[in-house]
Structure formats: C-alpha cells, structure tokens
C-alpha positions in Angstrom: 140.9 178.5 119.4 138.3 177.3 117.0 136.8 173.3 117.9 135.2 172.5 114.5 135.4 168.8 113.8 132.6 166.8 115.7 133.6 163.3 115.7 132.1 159.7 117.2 133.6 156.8 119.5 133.0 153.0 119.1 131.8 151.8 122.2 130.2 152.2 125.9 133.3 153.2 127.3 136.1 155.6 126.2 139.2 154.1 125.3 142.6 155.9 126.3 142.6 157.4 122.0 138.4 158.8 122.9 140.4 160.5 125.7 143.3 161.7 123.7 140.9 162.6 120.4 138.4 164.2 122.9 141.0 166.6 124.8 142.3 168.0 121.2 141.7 171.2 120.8 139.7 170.4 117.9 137.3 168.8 118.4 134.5 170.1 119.5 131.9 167.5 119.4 131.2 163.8 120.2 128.2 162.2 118.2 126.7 159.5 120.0 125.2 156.1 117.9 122.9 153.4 119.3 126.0 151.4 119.6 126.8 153.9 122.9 124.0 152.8 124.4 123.6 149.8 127.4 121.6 151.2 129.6 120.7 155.1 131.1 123.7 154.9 134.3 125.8 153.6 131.8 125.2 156.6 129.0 124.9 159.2 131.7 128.2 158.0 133.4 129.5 157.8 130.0 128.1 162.0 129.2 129.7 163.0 132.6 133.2 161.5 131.7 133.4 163.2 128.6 132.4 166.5 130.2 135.4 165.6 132.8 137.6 165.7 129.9 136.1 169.0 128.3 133.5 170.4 130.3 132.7 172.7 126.5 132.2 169.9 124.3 129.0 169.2 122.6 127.3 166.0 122.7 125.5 165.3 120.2 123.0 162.6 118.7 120.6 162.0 116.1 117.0 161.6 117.8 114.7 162.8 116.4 111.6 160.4 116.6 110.3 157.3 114.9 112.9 155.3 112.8 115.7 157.8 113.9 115.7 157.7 117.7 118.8 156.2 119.2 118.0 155.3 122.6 114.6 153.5 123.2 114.8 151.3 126.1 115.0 152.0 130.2 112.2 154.6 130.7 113.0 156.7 126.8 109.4 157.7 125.3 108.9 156.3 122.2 108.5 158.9 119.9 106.6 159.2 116.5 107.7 159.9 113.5 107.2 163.5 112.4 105.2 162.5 110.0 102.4 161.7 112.7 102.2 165.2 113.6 101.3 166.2 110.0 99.0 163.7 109.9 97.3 165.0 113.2 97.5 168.4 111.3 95.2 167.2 108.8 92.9 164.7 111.0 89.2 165.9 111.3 88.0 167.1 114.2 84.8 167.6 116.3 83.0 170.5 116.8 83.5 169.1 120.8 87.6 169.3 119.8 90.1 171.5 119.1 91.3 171.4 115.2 93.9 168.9 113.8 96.0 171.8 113.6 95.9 172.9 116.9 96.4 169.4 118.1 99.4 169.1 115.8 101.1 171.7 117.1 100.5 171.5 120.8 102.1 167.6 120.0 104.7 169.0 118.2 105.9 171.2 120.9 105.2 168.3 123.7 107.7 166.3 121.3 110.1 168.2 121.6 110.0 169.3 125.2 110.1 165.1 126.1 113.2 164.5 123.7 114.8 167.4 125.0 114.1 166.7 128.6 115.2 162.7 128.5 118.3 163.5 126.5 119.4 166.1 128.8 118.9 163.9 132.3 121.5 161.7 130.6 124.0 164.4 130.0 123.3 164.6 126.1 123.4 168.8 125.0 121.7 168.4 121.4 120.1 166.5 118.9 119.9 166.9 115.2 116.4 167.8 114.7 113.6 169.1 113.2 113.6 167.4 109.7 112.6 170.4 107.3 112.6 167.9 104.2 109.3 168.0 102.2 107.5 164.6 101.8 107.7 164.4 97.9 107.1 160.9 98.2 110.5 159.3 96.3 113.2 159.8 99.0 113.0 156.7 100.6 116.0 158.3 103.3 113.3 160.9 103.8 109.7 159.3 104.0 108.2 159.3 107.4 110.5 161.3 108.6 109.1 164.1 107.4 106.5 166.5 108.9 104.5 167.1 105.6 104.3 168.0 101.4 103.6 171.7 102.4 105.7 173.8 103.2 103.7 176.0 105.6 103.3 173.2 107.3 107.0 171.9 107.8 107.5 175.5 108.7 104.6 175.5 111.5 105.5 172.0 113.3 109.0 172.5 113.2 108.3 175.8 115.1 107.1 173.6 117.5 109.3 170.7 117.9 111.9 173.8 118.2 109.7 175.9 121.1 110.1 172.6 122.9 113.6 171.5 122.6 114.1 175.2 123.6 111.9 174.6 126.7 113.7 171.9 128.2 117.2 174.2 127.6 118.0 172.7 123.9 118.9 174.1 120.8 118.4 172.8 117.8 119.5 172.0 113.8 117.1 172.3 110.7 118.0 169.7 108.1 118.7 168.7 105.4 119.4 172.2 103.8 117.7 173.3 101.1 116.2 170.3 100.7 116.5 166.5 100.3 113.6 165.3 100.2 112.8 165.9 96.1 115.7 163.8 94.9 115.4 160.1 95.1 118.5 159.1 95.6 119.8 158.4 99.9 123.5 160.4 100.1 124.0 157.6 102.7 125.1 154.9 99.9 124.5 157.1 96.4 125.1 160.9 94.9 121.5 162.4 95.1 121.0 165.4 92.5 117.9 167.6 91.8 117.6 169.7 88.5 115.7 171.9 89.7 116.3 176.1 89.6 117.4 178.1 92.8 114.2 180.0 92.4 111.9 177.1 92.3 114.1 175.1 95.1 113.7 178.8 97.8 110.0 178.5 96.9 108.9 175.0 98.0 111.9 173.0 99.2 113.5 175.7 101.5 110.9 178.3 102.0 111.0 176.4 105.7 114.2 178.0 106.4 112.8 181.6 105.1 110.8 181.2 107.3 112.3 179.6 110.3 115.5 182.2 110.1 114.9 183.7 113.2 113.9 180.8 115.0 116.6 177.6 113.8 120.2 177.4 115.7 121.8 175.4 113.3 121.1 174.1 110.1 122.7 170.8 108.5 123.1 171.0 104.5 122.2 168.2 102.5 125.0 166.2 100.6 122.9 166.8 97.2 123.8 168.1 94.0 121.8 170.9 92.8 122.9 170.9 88.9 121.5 174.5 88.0 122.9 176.1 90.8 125.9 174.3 91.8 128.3 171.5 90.4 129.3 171.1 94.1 126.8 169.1 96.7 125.4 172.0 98.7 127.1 171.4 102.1 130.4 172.3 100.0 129.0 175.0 98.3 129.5 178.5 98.9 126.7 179.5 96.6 124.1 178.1 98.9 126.0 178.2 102.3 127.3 182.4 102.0 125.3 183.7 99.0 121.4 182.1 100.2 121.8 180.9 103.6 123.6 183.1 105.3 123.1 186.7 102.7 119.6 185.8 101.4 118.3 184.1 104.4 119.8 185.9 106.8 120.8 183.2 108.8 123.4 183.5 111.6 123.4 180.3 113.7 125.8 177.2 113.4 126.2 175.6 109.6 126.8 171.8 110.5 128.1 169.3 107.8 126.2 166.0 107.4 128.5 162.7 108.0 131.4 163.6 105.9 131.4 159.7 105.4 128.3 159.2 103.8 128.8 158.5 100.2 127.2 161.7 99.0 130.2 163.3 100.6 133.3 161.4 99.3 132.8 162.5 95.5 133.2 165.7 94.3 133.3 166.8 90.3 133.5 163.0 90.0 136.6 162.0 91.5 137.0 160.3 94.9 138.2 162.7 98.0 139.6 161.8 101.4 137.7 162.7 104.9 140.5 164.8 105.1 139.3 167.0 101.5 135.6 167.0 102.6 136.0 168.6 105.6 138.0 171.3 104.4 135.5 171.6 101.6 133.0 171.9 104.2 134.8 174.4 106.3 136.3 176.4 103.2 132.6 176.7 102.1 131.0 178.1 104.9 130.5 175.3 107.2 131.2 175.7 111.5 131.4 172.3 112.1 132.7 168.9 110.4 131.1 165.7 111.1 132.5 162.6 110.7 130.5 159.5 111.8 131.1 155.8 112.3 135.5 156.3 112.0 136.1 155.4 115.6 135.9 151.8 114.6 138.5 150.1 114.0 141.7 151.3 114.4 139.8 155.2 113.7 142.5 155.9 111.5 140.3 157.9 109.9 139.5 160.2 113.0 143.2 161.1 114.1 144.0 161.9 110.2 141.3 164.0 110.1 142.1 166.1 113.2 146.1 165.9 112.0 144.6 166.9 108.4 142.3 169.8 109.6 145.3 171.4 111.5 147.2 171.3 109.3 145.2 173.0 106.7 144.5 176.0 110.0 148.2 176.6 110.3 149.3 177.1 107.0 145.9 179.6 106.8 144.2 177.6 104.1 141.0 177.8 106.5 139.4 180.0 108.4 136.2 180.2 110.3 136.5 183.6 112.4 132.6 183.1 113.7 132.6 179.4 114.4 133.6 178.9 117.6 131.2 181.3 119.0 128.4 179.9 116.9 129.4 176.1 118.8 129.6 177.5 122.2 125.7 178.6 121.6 124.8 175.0 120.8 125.2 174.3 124.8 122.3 173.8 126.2 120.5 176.4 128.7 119.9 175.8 132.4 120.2 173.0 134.3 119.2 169.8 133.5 116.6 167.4 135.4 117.8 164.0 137.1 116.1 161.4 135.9 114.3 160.8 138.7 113.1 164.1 139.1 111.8 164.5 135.8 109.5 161.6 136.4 108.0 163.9 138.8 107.6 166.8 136.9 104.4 168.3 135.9 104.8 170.1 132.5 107.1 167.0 131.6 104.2 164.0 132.6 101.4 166.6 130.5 104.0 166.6 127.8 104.3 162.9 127.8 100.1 162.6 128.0 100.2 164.1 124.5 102.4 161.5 123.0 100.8 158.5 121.3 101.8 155.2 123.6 104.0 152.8 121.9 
C-alpha cells in the first residue's frame, strides 16, 4: 500500500481525528509546526504516541536554522542561518588558521550533525533541509536562508549540512527545486514566475542538484512558474519532475511537494484548484509525497477530503506511484537515536556544538 499524503495536526496533543487521520493507510507523514511545541517531554511524548499508532510514519518538520527553526527553547541550539556558513566561506583567514572555506565546511557539517541529533532525541525522523536556493538577492522568502550566490558553493555546504544529518542517522531534502530563489515573488501568499530558459535555469539555479545527485534523499520542488519551460509550476510538472530530475539528473530519492496550501499551489493555468486537484497534480506529475500544511485547524476539513479525495483518485487508477512507497520508507532515519540526556554527554555531539556560533 502506497502512504503518500503527509499531513499536520493543530495542537500538543492528538485529538481522537490525528488518531483516526494518522492510522489511514495514507498517510504517511505528520509535519510538525512551532505550534506542536511546549516543551521537550511534551514533544517527545507527543513523537512516541504517534509512533504507537504507526510505528512507519515519518515525522517531519521544517528546521533548518535561523528564521526557520521550529523548536528553540529547553536545551535546542540555536542555529544560524545558512547564510552564516557562506559567509564563513568567504571570511579571511590567518596564515595561523585554517581557510574560510575549510571553516565553512567543517560548520556546515557540525550543523547538521546538532540538528539532526536534537531532533532525533525527541522522536522527530527528518527535517526539510538543506536550502539549495541561490542568494539572488530579490526573494525576500529566500534571503538568509540561503547558503550563497554561487553555485559551487551551495553545492559544497550543502554537502555538508547533508554528511551531518547523515551522521546523526538523518536523511535529508534539497529545496526548492530548480530553484526559487531568482523570482521575487514568495509562493507562500503570490504565484512566483521566472522567464528564464531550461538551459540557463540547469546552469546556475540547479546546477546544485547536478551535482548533489548522488548525495540528496529527497528533493522538494518549488511552487514557481518557469514560463519557457512549463506553463505548469514545477512541482506539477512532469517536464521538470520525469524529463530533468529524475532522466537528466539522474535522481532516484523521494520527490516531496511543498505545502499544497501555499498560494503558489492553489492556481493552475489561472483558475483556482482544490487541495484535493493539487495533490493529484503533484502525484500525477511525478511527485512521492503530498504535503499539506496548516488544515488540521479548525474543523481540518480540508485534511479528511484530501485523504477521501486521494483514494479515490488510487482506486479508480487515475494515479499511480509504483516507486513511492519505497522511496518514503528510506526517509526513516538510521540507527538508534540518543536520549536526551545522553547526548549531552556525547563527545562528537559537544565538539559539534563548539563549532556553532552562541546565540
């Protein structure tokens, strides 16, 4: 059975729908929001409850480091935003000192190893990260979040955030493909479009992912419009998702949607679509996994006509995704996880930590 819709709850508790939406077949994620979060007991009771329910589902959250890190209190590191490594990257250095470089990436990989590590003592299998987006300086959505302008570079620290996640036993999700971070407009609230041609975009804007093939586990596409290559955004296209991702690229890992709510996602040749529409647009195109964000409150609606929607659409054969559920089932993290308490205590986690700039 193939689990492709990842999906949210509203609180610090599940309600007796979280149990019911959780123990459908599919779903096979839960995305967790700073709204989730009281304290680390609560979150990691929380993570172990769900697991209770369906020991394979993925739980997910967006962390990835500066203005994007959802759980910053109770012992969590503060971490940078990427953008601090690529400043590293370029800092001066001492004859006495190792180059900015070589700084950056050692940092990089410390990053990752401490957000992977803390995430994982609290029962939490992945986060959405590294940010491949080049800092073009007009994407305000983008900005800091980014690692650097150049590609090689974007490509090099991302290598590293990723050899740390993968340290601590997490995988992890390149984003936003092939790019966001030349068009102006956020896909949160607006439709984001970039005139620029496939050649141009696989030089600069996703030359990280040429050269990350081997290395990412999932990539995210971007809800942005690229006019001369597709009318479609390019997490519903098939053109970037079959023909360069997965046949030029090579890539094999997970395909994950962005929010299917953003606004970016909920207009299509110009006309409103449902949740519902997206997500089969998602899937139809080449995506593994749906996300939809932010539906649980409420009454979340939204959530069970989703999942009603989404089977539907698998019965009567109108979707298929033959590869997906393996590609999800790889997304679980490796090993065993740390408590807490014993992480604290751990040596290649408190060197880690000693790389990090304090808050």
């Amino acid at each position: 059975m193939t689990s492709p819709l990842i999906i949210d709850i509203a609180g610090t508790e599940l309600t007796p729908d979280d149990r019911r939406r959780i123990a459908h077949p599919l779903v096979g994620g839960l995305i967790y929001f700073a709204r989730n979060w009281h304290d680390r007991a609560q979150i990691t009771a929380l993570s172990a409850e769900i697991k209770s329910i369906r020991p394979d589902l993925l739980i997910c959250i967006d962390h990835e480091g500066g203005r994007v890190q959802r759980f910053r209190a109770d012992g969590f590191t503060h971490l940078p935003a990427m953008r601090y490594f690529g400043d590293l990257w370029s800092s001066d250095a001492s004859d006495a000192q190792p180059t900015g470089a070589t700084r950056a990436m050692d940092a990089a990989c410390a990053a990752g190893h401490v957000l992977a590590s803390e995430l994982r003592a609290c029962g939490i299998d992945f986060s959405f990260t590294p940010v491949l987006d080049l800092h073009h300086g007009a994407s305000s959505v983008i900005g800091d979040r980014s690692f650097s302008r150049d590609p090689r570079i974007v490509a090099a620290l991302a290598r590293c955030v990723a050899h740390g996640l993968l340290r601590a036993g997490m995988q992890h999700c390149g984003k936003h493909f092939p790019g966001h971070g030349y068009a102006q407009a956020d896909s949160h609230i607006g439709h984001p479009s970039d005139d620029r041609p496939l050649e141009a975009i696989l030089a600069d804007d996703a030359s990280p992912y040429a050269g990350l093939s081997a290395t990412l586990t999932a990539v995210m596409p971007a809800h942005v419009v690229y006019t001369q290559v597709d009318d479609l955004p390019a997490g519903f296209s098939r053109r970037w998702l079959q023909d360069v991702l997965r046949q030029r690229l090579g890539f094999d890992g997970a395909i994950v949607s962005d929010d299917l709510s953003m606004e970016g996602a909920r207009r299509v040749h110009g006309k409103a679509v449902s949740h519902v529409a997206a997500a089969l647009l998602a899937l139809q195109a080449g995506c593994d996994l749906a996300l939809l964000c932010n539906q649980s409150l409420g009454d979340g609606r939204a959530v069970d006509a989703l999942i009603d929607g989404v089977g539907e659409a698998y019965a009567a054969g109108a979707v298929s995704t033959p590869d997906a559920e393996r590609r999800r089932l790889a997304l679980l993290p490796r090993g065993e996880a740390s408590r807490w308490e014993a992480l604290q205590a751990d040596p290649a986690y408190r060197h880690a930590r000693s790389l990090l700039p304090t808050a």
